[in-house]
C-alpha positions in Angstrom: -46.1 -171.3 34.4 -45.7 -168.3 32.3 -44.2 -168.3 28.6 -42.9 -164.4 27.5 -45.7 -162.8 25.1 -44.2 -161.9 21.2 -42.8 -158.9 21.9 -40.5 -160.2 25.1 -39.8 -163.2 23.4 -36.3 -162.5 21.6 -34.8 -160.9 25.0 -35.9 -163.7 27.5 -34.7 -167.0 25.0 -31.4 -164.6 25.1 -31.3 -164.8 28.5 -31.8 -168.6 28.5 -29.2 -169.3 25.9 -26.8 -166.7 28.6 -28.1 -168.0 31.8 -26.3 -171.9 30.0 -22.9 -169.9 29.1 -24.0 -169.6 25.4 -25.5 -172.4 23.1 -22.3 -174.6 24.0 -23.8 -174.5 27.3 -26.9 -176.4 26.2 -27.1 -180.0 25.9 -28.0 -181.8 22.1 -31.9 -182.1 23.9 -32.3 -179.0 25.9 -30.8 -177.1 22.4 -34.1 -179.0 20.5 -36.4 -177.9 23.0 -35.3 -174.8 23.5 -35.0 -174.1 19.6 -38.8 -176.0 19.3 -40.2 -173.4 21.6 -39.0 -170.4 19.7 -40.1 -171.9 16.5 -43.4 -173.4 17.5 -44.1 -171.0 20.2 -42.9 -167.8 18.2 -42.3 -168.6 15.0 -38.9 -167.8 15.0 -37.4 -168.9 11.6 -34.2 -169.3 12.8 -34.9 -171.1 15.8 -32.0 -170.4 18.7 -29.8 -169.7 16.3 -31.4 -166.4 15.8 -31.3 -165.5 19.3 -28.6 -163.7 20.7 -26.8 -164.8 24.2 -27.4 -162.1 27.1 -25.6 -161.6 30.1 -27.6 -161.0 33.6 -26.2 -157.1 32.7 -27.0 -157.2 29.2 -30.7 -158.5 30.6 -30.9 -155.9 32.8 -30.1 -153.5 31.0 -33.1 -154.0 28.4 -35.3 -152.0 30.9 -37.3 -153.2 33.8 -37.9 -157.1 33.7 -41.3 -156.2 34.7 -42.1 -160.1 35.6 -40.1 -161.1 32.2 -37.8 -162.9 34.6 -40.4 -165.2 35.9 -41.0 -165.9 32.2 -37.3 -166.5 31.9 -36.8 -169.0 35.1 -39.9 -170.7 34.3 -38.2 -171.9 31.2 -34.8 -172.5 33.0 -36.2 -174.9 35.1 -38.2 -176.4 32.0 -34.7 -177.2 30.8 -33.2 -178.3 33.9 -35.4 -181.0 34.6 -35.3 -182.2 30.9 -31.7 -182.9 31.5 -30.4 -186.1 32.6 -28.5 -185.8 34.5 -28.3 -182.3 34.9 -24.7 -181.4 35.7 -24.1 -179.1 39.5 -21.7 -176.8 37.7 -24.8 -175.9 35.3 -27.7 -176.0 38.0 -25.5 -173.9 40.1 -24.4 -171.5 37.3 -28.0 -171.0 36.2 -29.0 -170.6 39.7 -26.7 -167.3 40.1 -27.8 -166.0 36.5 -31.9 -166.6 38.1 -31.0 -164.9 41.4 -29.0 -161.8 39.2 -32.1 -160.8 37.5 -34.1 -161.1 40.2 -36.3 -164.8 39.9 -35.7 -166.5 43.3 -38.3 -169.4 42.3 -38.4 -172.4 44.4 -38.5 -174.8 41.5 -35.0 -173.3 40.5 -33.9 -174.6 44.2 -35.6 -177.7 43.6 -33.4 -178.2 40.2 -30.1 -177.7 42.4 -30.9 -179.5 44.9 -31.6 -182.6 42.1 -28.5 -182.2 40.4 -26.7 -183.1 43.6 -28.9 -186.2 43.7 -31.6 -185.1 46.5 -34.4 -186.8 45.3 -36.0 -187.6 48.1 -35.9 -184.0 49.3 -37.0 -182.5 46.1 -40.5 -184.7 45.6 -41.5 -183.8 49.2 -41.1 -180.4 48.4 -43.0 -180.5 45.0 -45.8 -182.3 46.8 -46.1 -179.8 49.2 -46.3 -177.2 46.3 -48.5 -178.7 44.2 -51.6 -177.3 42.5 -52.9 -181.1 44.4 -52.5 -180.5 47.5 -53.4 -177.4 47.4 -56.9 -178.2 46.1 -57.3 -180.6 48.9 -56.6 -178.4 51.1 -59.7 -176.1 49.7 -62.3 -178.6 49.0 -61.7 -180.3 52.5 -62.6 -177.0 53.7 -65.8 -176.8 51.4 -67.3 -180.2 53.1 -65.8 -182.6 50.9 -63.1 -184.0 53.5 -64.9 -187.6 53.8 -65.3 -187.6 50.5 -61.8 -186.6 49.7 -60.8 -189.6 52.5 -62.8 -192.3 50.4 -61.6 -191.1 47.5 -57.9 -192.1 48.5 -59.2 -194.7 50.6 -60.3 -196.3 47.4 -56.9 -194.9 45.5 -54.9 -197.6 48.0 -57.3 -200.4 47.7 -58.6 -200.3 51.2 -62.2 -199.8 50.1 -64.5 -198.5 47.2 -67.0 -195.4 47.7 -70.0 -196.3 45.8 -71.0 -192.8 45.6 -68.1 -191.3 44.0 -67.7 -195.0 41.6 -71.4 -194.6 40.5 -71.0 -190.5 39.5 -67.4 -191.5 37.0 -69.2 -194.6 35.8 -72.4 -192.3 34.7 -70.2 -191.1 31.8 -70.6 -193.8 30.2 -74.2 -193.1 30.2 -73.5 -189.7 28.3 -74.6 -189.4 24.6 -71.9 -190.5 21.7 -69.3 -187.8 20.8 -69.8 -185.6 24.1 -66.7 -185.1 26.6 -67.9 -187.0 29.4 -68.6 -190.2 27.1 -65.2 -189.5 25.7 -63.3 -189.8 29.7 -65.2 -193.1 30.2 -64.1 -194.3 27.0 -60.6 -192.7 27.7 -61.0 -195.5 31.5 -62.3 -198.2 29.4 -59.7 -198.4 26.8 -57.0 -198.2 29.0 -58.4 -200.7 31.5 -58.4 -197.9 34.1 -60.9 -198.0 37.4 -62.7 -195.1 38.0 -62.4 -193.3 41.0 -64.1 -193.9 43.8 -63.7 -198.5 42.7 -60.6 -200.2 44.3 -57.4 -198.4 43.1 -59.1 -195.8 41.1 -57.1 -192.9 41.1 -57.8 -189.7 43.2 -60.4 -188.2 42.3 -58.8 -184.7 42.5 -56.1 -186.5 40.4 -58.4 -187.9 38.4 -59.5 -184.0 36.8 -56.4 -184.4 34.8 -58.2 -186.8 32.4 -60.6 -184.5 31.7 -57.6 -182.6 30.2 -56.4 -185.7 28.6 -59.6 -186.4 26.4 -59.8 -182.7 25.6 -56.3 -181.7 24.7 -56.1 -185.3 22.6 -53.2 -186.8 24.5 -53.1 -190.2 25.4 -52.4 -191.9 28.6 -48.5 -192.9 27.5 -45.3 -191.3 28.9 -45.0 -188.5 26.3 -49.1 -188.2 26.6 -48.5 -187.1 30.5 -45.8 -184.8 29.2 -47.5 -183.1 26.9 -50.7 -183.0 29.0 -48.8 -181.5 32.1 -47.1 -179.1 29.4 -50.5 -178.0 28.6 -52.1 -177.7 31.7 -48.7 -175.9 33.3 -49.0 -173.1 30.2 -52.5 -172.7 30.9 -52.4 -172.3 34.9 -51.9 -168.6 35.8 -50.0 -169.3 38.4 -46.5 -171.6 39.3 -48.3 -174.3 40.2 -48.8 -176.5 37.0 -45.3 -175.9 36.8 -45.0 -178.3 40.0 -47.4 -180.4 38.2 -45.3 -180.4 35.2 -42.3 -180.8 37.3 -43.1 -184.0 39.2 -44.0 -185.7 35.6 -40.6 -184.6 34.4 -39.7 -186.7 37.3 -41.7 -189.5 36.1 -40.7 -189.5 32.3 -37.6 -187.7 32.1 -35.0 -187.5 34.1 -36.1 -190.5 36.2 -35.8 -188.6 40.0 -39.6 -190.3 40.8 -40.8 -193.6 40.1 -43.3 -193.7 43.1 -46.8 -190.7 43.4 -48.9 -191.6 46.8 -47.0 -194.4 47.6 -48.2 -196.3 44.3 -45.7 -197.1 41.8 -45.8 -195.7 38.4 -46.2 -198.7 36.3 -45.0 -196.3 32.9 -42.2 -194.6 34.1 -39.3 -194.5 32.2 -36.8 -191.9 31.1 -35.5 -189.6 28.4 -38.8 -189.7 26.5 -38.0 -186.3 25.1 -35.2 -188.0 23.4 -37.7 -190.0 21.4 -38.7 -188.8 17.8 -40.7 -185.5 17.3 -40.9 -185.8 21.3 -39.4 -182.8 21.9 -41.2 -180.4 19.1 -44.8 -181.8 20.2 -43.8 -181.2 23.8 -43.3 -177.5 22.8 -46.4 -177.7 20.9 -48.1 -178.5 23.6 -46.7 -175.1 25.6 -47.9 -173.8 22.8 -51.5 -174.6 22.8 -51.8 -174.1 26.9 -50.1 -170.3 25.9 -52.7 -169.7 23.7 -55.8 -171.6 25.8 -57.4 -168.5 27.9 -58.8 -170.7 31.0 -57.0 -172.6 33.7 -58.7 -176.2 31.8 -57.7 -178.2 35.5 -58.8 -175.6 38.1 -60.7 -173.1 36.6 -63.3 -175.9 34.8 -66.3 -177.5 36.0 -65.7 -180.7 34.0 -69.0 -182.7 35.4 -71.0 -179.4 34.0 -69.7 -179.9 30.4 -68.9 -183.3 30.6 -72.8 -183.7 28.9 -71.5 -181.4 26.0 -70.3 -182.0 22.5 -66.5 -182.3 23.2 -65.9 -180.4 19.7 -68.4 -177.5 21.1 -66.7 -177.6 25.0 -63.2 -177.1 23.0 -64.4 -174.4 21.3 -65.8 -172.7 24.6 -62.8 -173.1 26.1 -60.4 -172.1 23.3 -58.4 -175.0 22.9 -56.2 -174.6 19.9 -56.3 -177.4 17.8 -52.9 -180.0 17.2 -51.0 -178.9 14.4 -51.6 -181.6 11.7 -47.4 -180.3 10.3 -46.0 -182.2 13.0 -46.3 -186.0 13.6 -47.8 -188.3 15.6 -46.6 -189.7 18.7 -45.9 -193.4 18.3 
């Protein structure tokens, strides 16, 4: 996903607050995120409230949009999904306000089309846009398609791969402190198979854990938020915003209880609603703005995985978490 840089910032959070018919227009949660992200995000000492409502015109008339209205649907759809439910009047009228200044995004469909209560129809259509299936799609065509079939083989409990089981479980044999030890503690503590034994996840699922040990999110409902909020700002393209998307399905607004046919055992909703949820979600956006590499597709984890994780952070730019806010409970 893309967040507006400084100096766009101010005219494409106007066009949010306009695209919702003013700040009225906003519900109590989508008005906290929204006001988190222009205070975390761009230090905006006034949060929202400092932001003036613009029409499509008034938008338009700022000059070119030069991709800002990518920036600006991106975070349209970031409140959409937040929202539960999300009224048809409001996904409609935020639909026209996308299409007037020219972002015809189909996540912005996909909101629509969940407000009505498609859900069915929505997921397949995330799936089929996700950064996931896309990167099956590539590594099947790099000579990993049997591998790719164990993997998932394994992920339904048909039957383990020994190969791919004995490559995850050689983290463990990684010196104290590095990354790699730190994703097989991550397994271990959680009581999680690796990939490749009976029901371990996906393997090309299983790259997100790598994010989850770097970023320092745990594996609990606002931990997939904020790591999906991370990798989505990071990406450099739309689809960790399907990533982040489907997990707003998960732990949000409640459209997906079910990924692969396996149901999610922690799903829940509204967990943006839970203290300091919201303002380390935007932190979160924050850090992925400000990472400079794609940390889920643009990473050999196994490479690093040997590495101090404090010295792989610092290669990679990860910003660090923001000791002002609290922890997640």
């Amino acid at each position: 996903m893309l967040l507006p840089e400084p100096d766009d910032a101010r005219r494409a959070l106007g066009a949010v607050v306009g695209a919702f018919g003013g700040r009225d227009g906003l519900d109590p949660l989508q008005a906290e995120i929204l006001a988190d992200v222009a205070t975390q995000v761009y230090g905006f000492a006034g949060g929202i409230d400092s932001v003036e409502a613009l029409t499509a015109d008034e938008f338009l008339a700022g000059g070119p949009p030069a991709g800002l209205e990518r920036h600006v649907g991106h975070l349209l759809v970031l409140l959409e999904l937040a929202a539960h439910p999300l009224p048809v009047t409001t996904a409609q009228g935020i639909e026209r306000y996308a299409h007037a200044i020219g972002y015809h995004g189909t996540l912005m469909h996909d909101a629509r089309e969940l407000a009505l209560e498609h859900t069915a129809l929505v997921y397949s259509d995330l799936q089929r846009h996700s950064w996931y299936a896309e990167e099956t799609v590539r590594e099947s065509r790099h000579g990993k398609l049997a591998e790719l079939i164990d993997s998932k083989l394994a992920y339904v409990g048909i039957a383990s791969d020994r190969k791919i089981a004995t490559r995850w479980r050689a983290l463990r044999d990684m010196p104290e402190g590095s990354w790699g030890r730190g994703v097989a503690d991550f397994y271990d503590r959680h009581g999680f198979p690796f990939p490749g034994e009976r029901h371990g996840i996906y393997e090309i699922g299983a790259k997100h854990d790598f994010v989850h040990v770097l970023a320092d999110y745990d594996a609990t409902p606002e931990g997939e938020l904020d790591v999906f909020a991370f990798i989505a700002a990071c990406m450099p393209d739309e689809k960790g915003l399907v990533l982040l998307a489907v997990t707003l399905g998960i732990f949000q607004n409640g459209s997906i209880h079910r990924v692969m046919g396996k149901r999610v055992k922690i799903a829940r909703t509204d967990t943006l609603s839970d203290p300091g949820a919201a303002a380390r979600w935007a932190e979160a956006l924050r850090r992925g703005h400000e990472c400079p590499v794609d940390v889920l597709g643009g990473v050999d984890h196994f490479a690093l995985a040997p590495l101090p994780l404090d010295e792989v952070r610092r290669r990679l730019g990860v910003p660090a978490l923001r000791a002002s806010l609290p922890p997640a409970t």
